[in-house]
C-alpha positions in Angstrom: 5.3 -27.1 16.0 2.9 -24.3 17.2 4.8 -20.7 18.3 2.9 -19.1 21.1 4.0 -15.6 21.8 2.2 -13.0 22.6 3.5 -9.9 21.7 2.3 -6.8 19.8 4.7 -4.0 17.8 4.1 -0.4 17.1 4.1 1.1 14.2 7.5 1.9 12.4 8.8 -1.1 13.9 10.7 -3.6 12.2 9.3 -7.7 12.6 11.2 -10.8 10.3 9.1 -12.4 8.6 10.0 -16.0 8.6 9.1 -18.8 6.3 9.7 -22.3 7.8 9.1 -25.8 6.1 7.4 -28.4 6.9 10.6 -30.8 8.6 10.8 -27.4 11.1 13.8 -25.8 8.7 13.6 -22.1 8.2 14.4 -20.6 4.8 13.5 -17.1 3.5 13.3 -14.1 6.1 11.6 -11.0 4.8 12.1 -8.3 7.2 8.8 -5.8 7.2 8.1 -2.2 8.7 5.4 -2.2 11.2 2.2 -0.2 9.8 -0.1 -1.6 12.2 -0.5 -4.5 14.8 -3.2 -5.5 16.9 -2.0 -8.2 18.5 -3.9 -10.6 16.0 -3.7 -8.6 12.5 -0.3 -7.5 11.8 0.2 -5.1 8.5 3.7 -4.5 7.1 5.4 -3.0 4.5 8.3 -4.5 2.6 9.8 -1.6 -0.3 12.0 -2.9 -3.0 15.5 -2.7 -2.0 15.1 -4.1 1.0 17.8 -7.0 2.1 16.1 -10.5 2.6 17.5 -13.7 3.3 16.7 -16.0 0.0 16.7 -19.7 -0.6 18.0 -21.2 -3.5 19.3 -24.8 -4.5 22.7 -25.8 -3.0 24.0 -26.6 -6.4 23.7 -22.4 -6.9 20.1 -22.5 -9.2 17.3 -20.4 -7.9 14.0 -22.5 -7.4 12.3 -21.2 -10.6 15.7 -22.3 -12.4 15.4 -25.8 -11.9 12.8 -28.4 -13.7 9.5 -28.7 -11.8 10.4 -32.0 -10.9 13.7 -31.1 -8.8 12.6 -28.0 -7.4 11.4 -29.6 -4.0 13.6 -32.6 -4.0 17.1 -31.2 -3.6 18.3 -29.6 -0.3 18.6 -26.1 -0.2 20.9 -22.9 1.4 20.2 -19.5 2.4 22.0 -16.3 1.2 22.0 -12.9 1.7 19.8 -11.4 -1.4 17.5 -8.3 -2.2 13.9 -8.1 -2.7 13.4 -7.4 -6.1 10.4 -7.7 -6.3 7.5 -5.2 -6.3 7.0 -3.0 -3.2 4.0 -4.4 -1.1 1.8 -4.4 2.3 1.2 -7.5 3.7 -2.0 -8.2 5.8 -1.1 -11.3 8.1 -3.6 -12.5 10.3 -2.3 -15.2 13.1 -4.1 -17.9 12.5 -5.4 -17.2 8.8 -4.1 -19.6 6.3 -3.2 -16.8 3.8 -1.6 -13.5 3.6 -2.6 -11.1 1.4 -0.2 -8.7 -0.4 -1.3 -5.4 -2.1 1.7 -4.3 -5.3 2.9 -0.9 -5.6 4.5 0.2 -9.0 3.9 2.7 -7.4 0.5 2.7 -7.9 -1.5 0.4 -6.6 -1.3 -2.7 -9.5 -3.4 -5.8 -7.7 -3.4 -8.3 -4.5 -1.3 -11.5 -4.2 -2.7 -13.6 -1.6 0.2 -15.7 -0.6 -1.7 -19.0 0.6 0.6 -20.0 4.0 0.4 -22.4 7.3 0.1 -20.2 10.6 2.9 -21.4 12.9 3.0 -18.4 15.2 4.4 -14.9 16.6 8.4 -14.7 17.7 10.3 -12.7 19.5 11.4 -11.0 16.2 8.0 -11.3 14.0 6.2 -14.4 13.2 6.7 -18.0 11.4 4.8 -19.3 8.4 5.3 -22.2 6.3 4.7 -21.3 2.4 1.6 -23.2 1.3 3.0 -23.1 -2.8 -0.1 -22.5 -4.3 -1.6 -18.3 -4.2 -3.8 -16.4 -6.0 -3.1 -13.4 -8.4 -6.0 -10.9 -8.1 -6.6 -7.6 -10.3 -8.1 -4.7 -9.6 -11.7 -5.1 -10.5 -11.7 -8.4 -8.2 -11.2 -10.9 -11.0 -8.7 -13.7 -9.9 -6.7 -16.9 -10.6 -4.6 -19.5 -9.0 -1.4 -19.6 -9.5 1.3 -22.0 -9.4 -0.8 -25.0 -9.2 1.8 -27.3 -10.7 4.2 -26.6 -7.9 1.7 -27.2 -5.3 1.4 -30.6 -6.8 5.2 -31.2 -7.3 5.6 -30.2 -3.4 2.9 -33.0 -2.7 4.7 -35.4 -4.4 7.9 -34.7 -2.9 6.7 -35.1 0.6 6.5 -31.0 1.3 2.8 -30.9 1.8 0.5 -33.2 3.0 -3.0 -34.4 1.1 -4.6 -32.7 4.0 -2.4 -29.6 3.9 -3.6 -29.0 0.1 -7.0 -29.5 0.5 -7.2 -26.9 3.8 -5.1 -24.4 1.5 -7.0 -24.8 -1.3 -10.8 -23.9 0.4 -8.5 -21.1 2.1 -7.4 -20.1 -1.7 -11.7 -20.3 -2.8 -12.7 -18.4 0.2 -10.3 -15.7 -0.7 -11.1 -15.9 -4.2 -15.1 -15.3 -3.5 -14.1 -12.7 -1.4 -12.1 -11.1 -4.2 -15.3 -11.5 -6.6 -17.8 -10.1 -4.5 -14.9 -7.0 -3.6 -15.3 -7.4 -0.1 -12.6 -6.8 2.4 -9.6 -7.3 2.2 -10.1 -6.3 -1.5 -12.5 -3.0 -1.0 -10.1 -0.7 -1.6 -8.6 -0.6 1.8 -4.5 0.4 1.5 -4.9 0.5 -2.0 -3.9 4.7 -1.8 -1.0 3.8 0.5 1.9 6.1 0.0 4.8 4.7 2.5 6.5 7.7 5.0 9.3 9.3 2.9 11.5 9.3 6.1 11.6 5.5 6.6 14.2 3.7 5.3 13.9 0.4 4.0 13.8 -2.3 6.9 17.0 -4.2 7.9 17.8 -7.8 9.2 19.0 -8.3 12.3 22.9 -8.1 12.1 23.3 -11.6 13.8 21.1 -13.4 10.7 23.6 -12.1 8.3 26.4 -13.8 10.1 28.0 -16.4 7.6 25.9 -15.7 4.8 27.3 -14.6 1.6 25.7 -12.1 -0.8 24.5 -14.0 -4.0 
């Protein structure tokens, strides 16, 4: 289902960052802080550190625990969780079917682009359902898929359609020539980002960590 809101935040705000599935479910929220937002074109920041709401399996196993096979099968939970991984800006554009992520270790170290279904703004961020399949790309522009097996395994299982794939997919090579020819988003733009020393990392709303335990 489509989310029409029409809002815009300034920067140093905080949005959620909400990743739905397909049957309408929510799972992961990542909250982000607000570097800039133009009503279409939203840019955030997420440091390690910062609290998340993951999703693992409700038998306890993280997703990348399980065999490929069971991985989009079994049911799964939220919990309260930390994002471990490296510190990033997102680029989210409303109705792109991607978002691209620049890595920070600090230094700039590459661009994820996280291929996704738009589903719209909320009152607290915006909606996207996780399209599986991404691209890794380095610095010079050279790039890869990644995690094409899974992308499969969540056809199989029901969590994407034929349709679904394909559209992420020509998203995924239009991406990738953008990459090669090192054309914006991968120019060099935010790749000299140095985050404000007085922000703090970004924090959930209280009322989404009600009756989740910490893993």
């Amino acid at each position: 289902m489509r989310i029409v809101v029409d809002h815009r935040w300034q920067p140093g705000d905080t949005v959620v960052e909400r990743f739905r599935r397909t049957d309408g479910s929510i799972g992961q929220h990542h909250p982000l802080r607000v570097l800039s937002d133009d009503g279409a074109t939203l840019v955030g920041w997420l440091p390690p550190g910062t609290e998340i709401i993951g999703t693992r399996l409700v038998d306890g196993r993280l997703m990348r625990d399980a065999p490929l096979g069971e991985r989009f099968r079994i049911q799964r939970e939220q919990y309260l969780s930390t994002w471990h991984g490296t510190a990033n800006v997102r680029r989210v554009v409303d109705d792109e079917w991607c978002s691209v992520w620049w890595f920070f270790a600090p230094e700039f170290t590459g661009w994820y682009v996280n291929l996704e279904i738009p589903v719209g703004r909320t009152e607290t961020g915006f909606d996207r359902i996780d399209g599986v399949l991404d691209l890794d790309v380095a610095p010079d522009g050279t790039w890869c898929w990644k995690d094409e097996d899974e992308a499969e395994a969540a056809l199989d299982a029901g969590k994407l359609t034929r349709e679904q794939l394909k559209r992420l997919r020509e998203e995924g090579e239009r991406m990738g020539a953008l990459a090669s020819a090192r054309a914006f988003p991968f120019d060099g733009t935010w790749t000299d980002f140095v985050p404000d020393p007085s922000w703090a990392a970004p924090e959930l709303p209280a009322r989404l960590r009600e009756g989740l335990s910490p893993r």
